[in-house]
C-alpha positions, 0 to 999 in steps of 0.5 A, spaced: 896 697 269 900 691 270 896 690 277 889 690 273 892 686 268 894 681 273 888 681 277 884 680 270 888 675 269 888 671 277 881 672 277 879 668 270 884 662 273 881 663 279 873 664 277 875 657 273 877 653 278 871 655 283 865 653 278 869 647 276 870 645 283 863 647 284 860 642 278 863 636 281 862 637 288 854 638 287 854 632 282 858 628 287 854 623 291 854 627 298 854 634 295 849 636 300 848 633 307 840 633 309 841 635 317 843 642 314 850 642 315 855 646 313 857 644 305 863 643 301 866 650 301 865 653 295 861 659 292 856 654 288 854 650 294 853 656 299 846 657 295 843 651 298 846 652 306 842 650 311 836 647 306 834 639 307 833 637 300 829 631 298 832 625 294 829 627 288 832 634 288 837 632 290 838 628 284 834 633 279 839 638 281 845 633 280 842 632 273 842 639 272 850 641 274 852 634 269 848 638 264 851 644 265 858 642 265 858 639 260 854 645 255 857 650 258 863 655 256 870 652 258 876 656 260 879 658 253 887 657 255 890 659 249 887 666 250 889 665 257 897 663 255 896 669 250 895 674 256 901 671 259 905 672 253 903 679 253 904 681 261 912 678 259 913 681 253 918 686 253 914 691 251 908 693 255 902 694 250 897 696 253 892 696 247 893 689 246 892 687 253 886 691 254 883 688 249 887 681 250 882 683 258 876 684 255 876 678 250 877 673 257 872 677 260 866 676 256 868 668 256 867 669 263 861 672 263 858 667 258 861 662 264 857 666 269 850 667 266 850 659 265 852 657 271 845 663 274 842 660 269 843 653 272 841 656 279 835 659 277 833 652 275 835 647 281 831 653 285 824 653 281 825 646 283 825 648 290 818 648 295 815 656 297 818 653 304 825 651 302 825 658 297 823 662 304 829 659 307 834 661 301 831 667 301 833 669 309 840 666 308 841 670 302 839 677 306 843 674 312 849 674 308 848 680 304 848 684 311 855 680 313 858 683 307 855 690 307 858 690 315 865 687 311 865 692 306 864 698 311 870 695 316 874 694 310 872 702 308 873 704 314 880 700 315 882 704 308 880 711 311 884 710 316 890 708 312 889 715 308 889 719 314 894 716 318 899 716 311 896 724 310 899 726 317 905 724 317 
């Protein structure tokens, strides 16, 4: 329980940094290069790879993720301090920690539904071409995944029955 507690815990920090990161490298001026090079390597900018986007969208969107970073939820730190103290606490509680958990991660979610909101936005801005694009990307890294998750299924399958024949 520790471990998901942990795990909870290091993926809201984390969740925290990559969506702020993201919000100040797509509001940057060169947030994107036109010639379709390989972006910032963030979760946020890897929606638009391989997309020529003109100026004025690239703005539109700029204006987009100002506006939303500054509407959107932030990370609440006293709730993660109060997890924290309650992971060093010399009593494990799991109760208090369960619900400390689901408390951060309803804030995160409220976190990710704005920044989908947000994505959804700056795609309506995009042309039928620039979407086709995006969408044959989007199946291309799905795929990637797909065969990750079945390598990763795999090794894990392995491990067990080479651990069962011992």
């Amino acid at each position: 329980m520790r471990n998901v507690t942990a795990a909870i815990v290091a993926s809201t920090l984390a969740f925290g940094a990559i969506a702020s990161q993201a919000a100040d490298s797509m509001t940057g001026v060169n947030w994107h290069q036109t010639d379709g090079a390989v972006q910032q390597g963030t979760a946020q900018s890897h929606m638009f790879d391989g997309i020529s986007l003109t100026e004025q969208q690239r703005q539109q969107m700029r204006d987009l993720m100002q506006r939303a970073r500054h509407d959107s939820p932030s990370v609440n730190v006293s709730e993660l301090e109060h997890m924290h103290r309650l992971i060093i606490a010399d009593k494990f509680d799991e109760t208090a920690i369960r619900a400390q958990a689901e408390k951060i991660a309803q804030e995160q979610v409220a976190r990710q539904v704005e920044m989908a909101r947000v994505r959804n936005q700056m795609y309506r801005l995009l042309t039928p071409e620039q979407q086709a694009v995006l969408k044959d990307r989007h199946q291309q890294r799905m795929n990637e995944l797909r065969e990750l998750a079945d390598v990763q299924r795999g090794s894990s399958l392995q491990l067990i029955s080479s651990s069962g024949n011992r």
